[in-house]
C-alpha atoms as one frame of an Amber mdcrd trajectory, in Angstrom:
protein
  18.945 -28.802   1.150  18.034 -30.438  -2.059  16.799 -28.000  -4.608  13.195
 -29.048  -5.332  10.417 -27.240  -7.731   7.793 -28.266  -5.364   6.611 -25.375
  -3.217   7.737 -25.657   0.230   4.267 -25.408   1.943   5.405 -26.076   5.331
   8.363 -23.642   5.365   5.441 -20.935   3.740   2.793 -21.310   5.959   5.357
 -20.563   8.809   6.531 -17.545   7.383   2.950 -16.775   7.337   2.387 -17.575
  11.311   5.805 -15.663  12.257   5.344 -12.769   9.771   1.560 -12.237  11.735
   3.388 -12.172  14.888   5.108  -9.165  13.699   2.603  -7.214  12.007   0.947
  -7.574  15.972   3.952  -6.092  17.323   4.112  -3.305  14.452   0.519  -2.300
  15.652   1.053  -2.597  19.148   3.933  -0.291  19.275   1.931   2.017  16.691
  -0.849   1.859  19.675   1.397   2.783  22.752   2.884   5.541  20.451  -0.725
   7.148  19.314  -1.438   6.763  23.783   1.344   8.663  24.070   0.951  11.335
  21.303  -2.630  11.566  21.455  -3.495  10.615  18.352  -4.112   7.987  15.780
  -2.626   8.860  12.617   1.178   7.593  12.825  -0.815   4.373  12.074  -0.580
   5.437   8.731   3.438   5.975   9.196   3.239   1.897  10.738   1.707   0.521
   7.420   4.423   1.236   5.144   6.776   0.211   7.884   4.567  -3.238   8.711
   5.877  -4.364   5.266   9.423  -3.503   5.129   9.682  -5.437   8.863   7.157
  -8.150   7.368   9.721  -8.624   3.934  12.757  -8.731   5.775  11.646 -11.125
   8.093  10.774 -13.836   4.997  13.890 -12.807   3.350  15.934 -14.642   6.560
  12.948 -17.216   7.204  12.930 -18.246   3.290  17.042 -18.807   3.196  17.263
 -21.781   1.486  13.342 -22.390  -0.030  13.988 -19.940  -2.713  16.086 -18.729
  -5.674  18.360 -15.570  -3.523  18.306 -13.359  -6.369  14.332 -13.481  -5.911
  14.432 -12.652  -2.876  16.392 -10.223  -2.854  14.653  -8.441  -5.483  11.145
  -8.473  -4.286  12.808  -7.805  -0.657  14.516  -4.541  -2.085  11.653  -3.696
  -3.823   9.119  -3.680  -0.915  11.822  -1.940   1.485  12.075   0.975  -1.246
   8.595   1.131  -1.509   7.726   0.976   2.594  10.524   3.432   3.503   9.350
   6.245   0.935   6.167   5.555   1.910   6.490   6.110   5.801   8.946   8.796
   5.179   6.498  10.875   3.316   3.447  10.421   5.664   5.716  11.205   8.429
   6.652  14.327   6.841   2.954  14.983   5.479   1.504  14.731   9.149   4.312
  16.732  11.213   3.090  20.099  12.674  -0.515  19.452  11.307  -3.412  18.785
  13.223  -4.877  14.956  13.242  -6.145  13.640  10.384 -10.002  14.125   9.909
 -10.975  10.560   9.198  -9.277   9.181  12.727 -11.301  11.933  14.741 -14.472
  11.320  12.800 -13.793   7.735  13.160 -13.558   7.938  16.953 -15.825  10.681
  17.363 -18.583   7.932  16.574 -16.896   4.850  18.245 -18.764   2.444  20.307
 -17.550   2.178  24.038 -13.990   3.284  25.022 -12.628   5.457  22.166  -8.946
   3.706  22.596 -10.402   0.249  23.228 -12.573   0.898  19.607  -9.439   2.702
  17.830  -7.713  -1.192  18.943 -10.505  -3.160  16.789 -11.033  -0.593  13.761
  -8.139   1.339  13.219  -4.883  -1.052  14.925  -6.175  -4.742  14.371  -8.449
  -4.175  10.956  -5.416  -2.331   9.255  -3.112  -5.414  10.992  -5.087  -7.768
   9.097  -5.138  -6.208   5.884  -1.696  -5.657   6.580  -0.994  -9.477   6.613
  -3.183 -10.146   3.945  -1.867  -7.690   1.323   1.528  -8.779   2.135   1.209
 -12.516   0.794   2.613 -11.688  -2.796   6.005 -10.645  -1.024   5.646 -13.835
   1.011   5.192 -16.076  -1.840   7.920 -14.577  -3.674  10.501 -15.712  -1.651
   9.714 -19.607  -1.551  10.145 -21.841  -4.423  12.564 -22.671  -6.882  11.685
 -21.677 -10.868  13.370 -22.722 -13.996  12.177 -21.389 -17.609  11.567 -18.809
 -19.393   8.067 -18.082 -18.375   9.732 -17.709 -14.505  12.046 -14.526 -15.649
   8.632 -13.139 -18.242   7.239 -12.573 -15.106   9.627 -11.526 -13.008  10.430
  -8.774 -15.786   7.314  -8.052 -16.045   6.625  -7.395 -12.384   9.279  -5.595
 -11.926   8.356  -3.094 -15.042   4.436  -2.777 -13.325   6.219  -2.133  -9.777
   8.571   0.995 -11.162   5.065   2.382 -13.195   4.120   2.199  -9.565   6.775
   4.063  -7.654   6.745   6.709 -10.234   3.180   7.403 -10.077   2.784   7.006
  -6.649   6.071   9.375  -5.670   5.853  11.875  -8.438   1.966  12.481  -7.111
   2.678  12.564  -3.607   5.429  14.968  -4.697   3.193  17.198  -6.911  -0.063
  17.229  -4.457   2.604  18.147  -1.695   4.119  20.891  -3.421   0.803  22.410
  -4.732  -0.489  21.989  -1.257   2.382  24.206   0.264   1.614  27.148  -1.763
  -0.822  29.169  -0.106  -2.785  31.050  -3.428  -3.322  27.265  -4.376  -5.978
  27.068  -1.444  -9.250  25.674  -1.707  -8.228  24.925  -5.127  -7.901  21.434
  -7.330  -4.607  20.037  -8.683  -5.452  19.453 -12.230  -1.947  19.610 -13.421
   0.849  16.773 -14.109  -0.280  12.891 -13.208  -3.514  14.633 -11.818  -4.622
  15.603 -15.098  -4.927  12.215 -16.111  -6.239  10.062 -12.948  -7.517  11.768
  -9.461  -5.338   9.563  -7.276  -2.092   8.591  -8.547  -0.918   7.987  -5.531
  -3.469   5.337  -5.357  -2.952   3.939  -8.704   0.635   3.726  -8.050   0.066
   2.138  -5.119  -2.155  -0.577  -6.531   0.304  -1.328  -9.565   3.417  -1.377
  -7.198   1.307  -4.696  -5.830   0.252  -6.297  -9.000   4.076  -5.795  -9.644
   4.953  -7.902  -6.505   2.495 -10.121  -6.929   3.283 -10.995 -10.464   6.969
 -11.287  -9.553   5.684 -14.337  -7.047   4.334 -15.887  -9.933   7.246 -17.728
 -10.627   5.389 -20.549  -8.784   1.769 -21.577  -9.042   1.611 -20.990  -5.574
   1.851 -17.167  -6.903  -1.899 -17.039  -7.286  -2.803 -16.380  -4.148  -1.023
 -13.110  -4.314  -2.902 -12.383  -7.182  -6.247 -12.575  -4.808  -4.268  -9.913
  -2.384  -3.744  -7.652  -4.798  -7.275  -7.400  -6.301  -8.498  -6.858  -2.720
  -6.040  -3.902  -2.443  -7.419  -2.871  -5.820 -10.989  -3.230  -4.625 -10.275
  -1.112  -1.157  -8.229   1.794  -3.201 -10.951   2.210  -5.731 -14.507   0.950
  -3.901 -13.337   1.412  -0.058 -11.817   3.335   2.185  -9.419   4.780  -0.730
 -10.734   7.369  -3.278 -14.512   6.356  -2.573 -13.991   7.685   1.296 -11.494
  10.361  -0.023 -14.073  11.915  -2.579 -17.134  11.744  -0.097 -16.252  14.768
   1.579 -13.103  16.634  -0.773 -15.691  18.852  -2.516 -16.886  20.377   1.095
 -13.121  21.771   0.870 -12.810  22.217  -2.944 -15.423  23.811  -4.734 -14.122
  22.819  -7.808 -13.935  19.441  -7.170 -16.726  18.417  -8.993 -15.955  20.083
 -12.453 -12.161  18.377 -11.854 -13.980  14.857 -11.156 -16.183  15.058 -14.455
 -13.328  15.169 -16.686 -10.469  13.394 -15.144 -10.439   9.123 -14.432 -11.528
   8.215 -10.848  -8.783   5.813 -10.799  -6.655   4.173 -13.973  -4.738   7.010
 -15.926  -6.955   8.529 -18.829  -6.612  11.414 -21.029  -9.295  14.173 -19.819
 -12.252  14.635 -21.815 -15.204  16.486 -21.375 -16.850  13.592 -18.886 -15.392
  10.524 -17.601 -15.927   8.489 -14.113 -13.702   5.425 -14.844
């Protein structure tokens, strides 16, 4: 194939039909699973997997539309960051009872409760799923040549590992704190959570902006610049920290003193009262 600058469009937007196709078989299987365990939560175990399935399958769709050592990279990078991710949730849920939000959820549903868990919780998270995803799509389609390309690329890669670290070393800390019973009913305030309530949630929105910076090697690239800003917007305003927060302080009486002081979201030092 002759190497071209020109963004194979054609070659894209099937990755993009194909890659959909997936992410429906992802949540279908997730769906027969939760019939047959009774519950809704491994959903959340299916959403880091989605991606990992969703980047390998445009790694072997986009042979031949793409520089390999790009995709490659942004293929290993969204396998490393899927896998941990399921892993941990996986090991977060086992032996505990189902997670509050999916019984609440269903609790109020409209008609059949499985039928209603198929349109919120299976095809909504599907879709965002898909949508999300596009940076890692783009990435792996189209040829780049210049400096500016590898700035990029560098750069995404550096915003991706900020990421990973704050997303595993606070899924590590909360965990641990978690496990020891005198910390009950009591607020992490210590390492990453010090500085930001959710690092996990930070983490996982600049692990994103990493991708989708690294799929900037193209023009085309902006588009996963819209994905990750919707992310962004659903961690921060949506059914992230926003939905997290509305009920924590029920369980932590603390809470509130914690959430005065310390960033809602991007990593601050304390002070006496923030809410950024």
């Amino acid at each position: 194939m002759t190497r071209s600058t020109d963004f194979p469009w054609s070659a894209w937007l099937t990755n993009l039909w194909v890659s959909a196709a997936a992410v429906l078989a992802v949540m279908a299987i997730a769906f027969a699973v939760a019939r047959v365990r009774r519950r809704h939560d491994g959903v959340d175990v299916a959403w880091g997997s989605g991606f990992v399935v969703i980047a390998v399958i445009s790694l072997g769709l986009s042979a031949g539309e793409g520089d390999a050592w790009r995709r490659w990279l942004v293929t290993a990078l969204t396998v490393t960051w899927g896998l941990r991710l399921a892993v941990h949730i996986a090991r977060r849920n086992r032996g505990e009872p189902e997670d509050a939000r999916y019984v609440a959820l269903l609790r109020a549903a409209a008609g059949h409760p499985w039928w209603y868990a198929v349109r919120q919780v299976y095809l909504s998270q599907g879709v965002v799923m898909w949508f999300v995803s596009l940076p890692v799509q783009l990435a792996q389609y189209g040829y780049a040549s210049g400096a500016g390309s590898i700035v990029v690329t560098v750069l995404g890669v550096l915003v991706w590992a900020v990421g990973m670290v704050f997303e595993t070393v606070g899924d590590a800390q909360l965990a641990a704190f978690t496990a020891d019973p005198r910390n009950r009913g009591q607020v992490l305030d210590r390492g990453l959570w010090r500085y930001t309530r959710h690092p996990n949630y930070f983490g996982d929105a600049a692990v994103w902006w990493g991708l989708a910076l690294i799929a900037l090697h193209h023009l085309a690239g902006l588009i996963g610049l819209l994905a990750a800003a919707a992310l962004t917007t659903n961690l921060v305003r949506g059914t992230g920290a926003r939905l997290l927060e509305s009920s924590i302080g029920e369980r932590r009486p603390g809470y509130a003193d914690y959430a005065r002081c310390t960033s809602r979201f991007l990593p601050l030092p304390p002070s006496k009262e923030i809410d950024a």
